[in-house]
Each structure stands twice: as structure tokens, then as C-alpha cells.
PLY file of the C-alpha trace (Angstrom):
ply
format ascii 1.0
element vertex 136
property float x
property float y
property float z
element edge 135
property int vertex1
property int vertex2
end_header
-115.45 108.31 -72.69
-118.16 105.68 -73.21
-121.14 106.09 -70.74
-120.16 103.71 -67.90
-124.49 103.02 -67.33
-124.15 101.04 -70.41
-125.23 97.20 -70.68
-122.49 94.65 -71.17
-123.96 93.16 -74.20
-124.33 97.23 -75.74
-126.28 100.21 -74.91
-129.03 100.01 -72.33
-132.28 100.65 -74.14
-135.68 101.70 -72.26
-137.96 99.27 -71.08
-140.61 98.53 -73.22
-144.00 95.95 -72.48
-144.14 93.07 -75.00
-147.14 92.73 -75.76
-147.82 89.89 -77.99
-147.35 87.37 -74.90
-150.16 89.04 -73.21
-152.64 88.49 -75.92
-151.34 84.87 -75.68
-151.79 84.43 -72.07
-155.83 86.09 -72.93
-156.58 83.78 -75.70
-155.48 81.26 -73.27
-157.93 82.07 -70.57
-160.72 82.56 -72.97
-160.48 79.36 -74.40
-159.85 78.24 -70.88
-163.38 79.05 -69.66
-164.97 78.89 -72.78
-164.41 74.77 -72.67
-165.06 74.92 -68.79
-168.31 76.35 -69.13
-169.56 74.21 -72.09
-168.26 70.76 -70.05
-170.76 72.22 -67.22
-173.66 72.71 -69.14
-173.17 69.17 -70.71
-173.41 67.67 -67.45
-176.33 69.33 -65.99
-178.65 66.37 -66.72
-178.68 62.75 -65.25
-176.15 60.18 -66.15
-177.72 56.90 -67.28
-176.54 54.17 -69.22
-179.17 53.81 -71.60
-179.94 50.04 -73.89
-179.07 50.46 -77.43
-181.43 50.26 -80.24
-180.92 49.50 -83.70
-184.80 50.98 -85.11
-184.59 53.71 -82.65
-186.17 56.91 -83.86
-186.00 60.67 -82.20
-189.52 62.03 -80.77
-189.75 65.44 -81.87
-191.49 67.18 -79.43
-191.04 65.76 -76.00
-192.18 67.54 -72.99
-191.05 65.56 -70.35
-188.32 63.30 -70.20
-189.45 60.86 -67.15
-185.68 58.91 -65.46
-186.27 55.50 -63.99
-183.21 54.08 -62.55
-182.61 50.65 -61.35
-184.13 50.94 -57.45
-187.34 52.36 -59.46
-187.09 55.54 -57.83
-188.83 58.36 -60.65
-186.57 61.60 -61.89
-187.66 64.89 -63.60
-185.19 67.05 -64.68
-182.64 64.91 -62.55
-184.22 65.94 -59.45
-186.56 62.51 -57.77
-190.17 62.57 -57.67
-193.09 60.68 -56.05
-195.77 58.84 -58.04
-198.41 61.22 -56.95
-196.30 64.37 -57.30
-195.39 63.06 -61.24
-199.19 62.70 -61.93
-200.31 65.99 -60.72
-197.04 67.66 -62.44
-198.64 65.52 -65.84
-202.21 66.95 -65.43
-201.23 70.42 -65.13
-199.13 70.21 -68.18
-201.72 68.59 -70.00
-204.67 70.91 -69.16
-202.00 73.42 -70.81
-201.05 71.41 -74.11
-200.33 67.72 -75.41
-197.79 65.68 -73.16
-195.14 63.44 -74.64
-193.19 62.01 -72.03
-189.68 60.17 -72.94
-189.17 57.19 -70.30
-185.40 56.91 -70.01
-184.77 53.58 -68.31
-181.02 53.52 -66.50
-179.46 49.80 -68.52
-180.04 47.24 -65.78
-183.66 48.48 -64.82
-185.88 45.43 -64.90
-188.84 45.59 -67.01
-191.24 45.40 -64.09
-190.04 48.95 -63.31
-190.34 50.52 -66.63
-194.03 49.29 -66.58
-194.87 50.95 -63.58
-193.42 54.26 -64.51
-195.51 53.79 -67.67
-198.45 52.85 -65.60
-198.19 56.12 -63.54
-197.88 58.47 -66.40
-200.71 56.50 -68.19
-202.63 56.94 -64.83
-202.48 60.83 -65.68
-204.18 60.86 -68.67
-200.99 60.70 -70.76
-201.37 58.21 -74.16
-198.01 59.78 -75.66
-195.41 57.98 -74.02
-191.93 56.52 -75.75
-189.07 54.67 -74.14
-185.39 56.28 -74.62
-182.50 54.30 -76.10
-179.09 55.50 -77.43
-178.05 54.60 -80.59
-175.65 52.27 -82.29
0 1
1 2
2 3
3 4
4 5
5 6
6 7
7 8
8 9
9 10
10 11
11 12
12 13
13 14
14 15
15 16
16 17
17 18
18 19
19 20
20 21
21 22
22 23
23 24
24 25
25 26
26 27
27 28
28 29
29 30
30 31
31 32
32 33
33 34
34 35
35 36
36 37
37 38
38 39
39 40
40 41
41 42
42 43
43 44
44 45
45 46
46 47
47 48
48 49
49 50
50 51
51 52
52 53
53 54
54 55
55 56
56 57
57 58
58 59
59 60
60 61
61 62
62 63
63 64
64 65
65 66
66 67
67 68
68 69
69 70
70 71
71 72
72 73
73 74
74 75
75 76
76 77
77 78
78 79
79 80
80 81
81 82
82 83
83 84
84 85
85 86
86 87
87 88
88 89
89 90
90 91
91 92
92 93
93 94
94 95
95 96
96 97
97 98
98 99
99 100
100 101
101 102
102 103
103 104
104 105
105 106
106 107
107 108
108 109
109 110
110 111
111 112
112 113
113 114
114 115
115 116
116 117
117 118
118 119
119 120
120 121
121 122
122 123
123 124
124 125
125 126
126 127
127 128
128 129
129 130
130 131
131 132
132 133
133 134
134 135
């Protein structure tokens, strides 16, 4: 007599984990965060729409990258900064070593603005100073 435990389709068989699905669902996740925590690193800085330049050339060793956006207010490392806090943050990196500083003016920033934040930095002793554009 034929076992009556039996699946319709044939014989019951034990269950068994698949386990190619679950490296699937891994890779998945790993790629997963992988992208999630290179799209957060990327946007760590301050946005700014910067003018485009056809004889722009890359500074190679900039120290300070100085944001002026279009109220005038001064960034560092996307956080804001007064005048007088930027030029004692400039002297006491240039007792240390040479300061370039990279003025990255946001697109409708008048030029009255970028002077002054070149005026400031110049005020600190700094002769190294180059304005940021994005290219073609």
C-alpha cells in the first residue's frame, strides 16, 4: 500500500534551505549601502552653482576653500564664518605653512562681494588666493 503521507504531485521529500536566493538578497543589501554611503559622502560639502570657465585651471594644493554666497555671508567647510573669525583661522594656518585659499563664489554673487571676501583673506596676510569655477 502506497504511504498515504505522500505529496500529490509524488513523494514528500525533506525540507531543504535554498540557498542561492539568500546570497542574492546579500549582494543586494551590500550594494544597497555601498551606493547609500558613497551618495552621503558626496554631499557633505556646500552646494553652489559655480560660473563656468573656459581657461580654468586646477590649484594643486589648496588649503582652504573660502564659500561666498549671494547675501555675502563667508563659509568654511560649509559651516558660516565671521570676517574676524576667517582672519584669525588664516593667521594660524599660515604661521604653520603657506595658505592657498580657493574663493568659490555661489553664480549670482555680485562682484562687490567676491572683492570683499578677497579683501578679508588679503587682510590676513594671504597673497595666494584663486577664484573657483566649474568647467565646460
Amino acid at each position: 500500500m502506497k504511504n498515504h503521507r505522500s505529496h500529490y504531485f509524488g513523494a514528500e521529500s525533506k525540507p531543504r534551505i535554498e540557498i542561492i536566493p539568500m546570497i542574492d538578497i546579500m549582494m543586494f543589501l551590500l550594494v544597497f549601502f555601498i551606493l547609500s554611503t558613497l551618495s552621503m559622502i558626496q554631499s557633505s560639502g556646500l552646494k553652489m552653482n559655480l560660473p563656468q570657465s573656459s581657461t580654468a585651471t586646477s590649484v594643486e594644493s589648496a588649503k582652504l576653500t573660502l564659500g561666498v554666497n549671494t547675501d555675502g555671508a563667508l563659509f568654511v567647510d560649509a559651516q558660516p564664518i565671521t570676517e574676524a573669525d576667517l582672519i584669525a583661522r588664516l593667521k594660524s594656518i599660515q604661521e604653520e605653512k603657506k595658505v592657498d585659499v580657493i574663493i568659490m563664489g555661489d553664480e549670482g554673487t555680485t562682484y562687490q562681494k567676491i572683492v570683499k571676501a578677497m579683501d578679508v583673506v588679503r587682510s590676513a596676510g594671504v597673497t595666494s588666493v584663486a577664484l573657483a569655477t566649474s568647467g565646460k
